[in-house]
N, C-alpha and C positions, 0 to 999 in steps of 0.2 A: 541479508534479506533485502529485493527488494519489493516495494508493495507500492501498486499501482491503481489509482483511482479509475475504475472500468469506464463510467459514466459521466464523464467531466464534461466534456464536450457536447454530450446533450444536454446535461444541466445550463451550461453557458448559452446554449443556444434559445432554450425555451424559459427560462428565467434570467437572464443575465448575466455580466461578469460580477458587478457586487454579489450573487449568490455564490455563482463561483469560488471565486476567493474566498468567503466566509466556508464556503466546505471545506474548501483546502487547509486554513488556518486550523478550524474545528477538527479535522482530517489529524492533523497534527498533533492538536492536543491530546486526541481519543488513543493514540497512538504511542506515542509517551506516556501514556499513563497506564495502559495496556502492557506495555515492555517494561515498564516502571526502569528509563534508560533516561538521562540527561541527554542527550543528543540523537537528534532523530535531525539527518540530513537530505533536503528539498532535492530531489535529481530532477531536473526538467519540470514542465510544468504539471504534471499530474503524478510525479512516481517522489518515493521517498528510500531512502537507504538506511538502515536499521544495523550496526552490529552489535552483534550480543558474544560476550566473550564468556570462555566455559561452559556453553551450552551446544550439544553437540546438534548435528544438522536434524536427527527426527525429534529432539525435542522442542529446536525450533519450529520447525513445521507443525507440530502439535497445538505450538502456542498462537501461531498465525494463524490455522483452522479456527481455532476459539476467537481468533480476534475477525475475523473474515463474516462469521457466523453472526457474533456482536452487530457488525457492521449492517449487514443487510435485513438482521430483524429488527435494530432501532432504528434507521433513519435518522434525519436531521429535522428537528424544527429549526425555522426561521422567522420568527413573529416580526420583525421589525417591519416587514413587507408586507408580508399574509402569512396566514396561519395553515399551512398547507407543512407537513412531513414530506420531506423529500427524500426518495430511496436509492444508497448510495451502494454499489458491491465494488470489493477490492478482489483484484487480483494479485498474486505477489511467487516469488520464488524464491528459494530456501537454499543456497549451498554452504558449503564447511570451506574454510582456507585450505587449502594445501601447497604447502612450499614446492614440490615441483613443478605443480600445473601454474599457480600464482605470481608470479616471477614479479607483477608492477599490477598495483591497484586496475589499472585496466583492463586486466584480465580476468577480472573478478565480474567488474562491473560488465564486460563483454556476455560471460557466460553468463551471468543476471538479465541480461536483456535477450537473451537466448530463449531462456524459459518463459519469459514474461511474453516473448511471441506466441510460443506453442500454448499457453495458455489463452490469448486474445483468440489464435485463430481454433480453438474446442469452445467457444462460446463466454470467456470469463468467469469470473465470479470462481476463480478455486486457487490453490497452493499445487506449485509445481515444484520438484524436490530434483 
């Protein structure tokens, strides 16, 4: 899976990069705790890479829906600053390994950043499978 923070870049730009990073960290945790997985790894500066082992790809997609949906109706507070919720939407995409097409993790991560396009350019905010 990977899951892609839609809104980063406006956040950064109209609150700064401390909010920034505090989403991304927050982003994190929400996320791990969500997948309830030890390891959720940082891809770039706004995407994250998730694998869940034994779950096959629609019921991951099922479970990032639920986690997508979390996302955009809670928001983030950040009191330290101001007490302003900030609203975050993920996008993300969902495939299963498969040993002929996967030959080297790149391949994986390739066709992740594939869907994570087609989903940026229909407007964000959803799971592409």
């Amino acid at each position: 899976i990977l899951v892609k923070l839609d809104n980063l870049r406006e956040i950064n730009e109209k609150y700064g990069y401390l909010t920034g990073d505090y989403i991304v960290k927050k982003s994190a945790e929400r996320l791990k705790e969500y997948f309830n997985v030890d390891t959720i790894f940082r891809y770039g500066g706004k995407e994250f890479i998730i694998l869940l082992q034994k779950v096959k790809k629609e019921g991951a997609y099922d479970i990032v829906e639920n986690i997508r949906e979390e996302f955009k109706k809670d928001g983030f507070k950040f009191d330290k600053f101001f007490s302003k919720e900030i609203q975050v939407t993920l996008s993300a995409a969902v495939i299963e390994y498969n040993s002929s097409k996967h030959k080297k993790v790149g391949d994986m991560v390739k066709e992740l950043y594939y869907k994570i396009k087609r989903a940026e350019e229909t407007g964000g905010n959803k799971t592409i499978m």
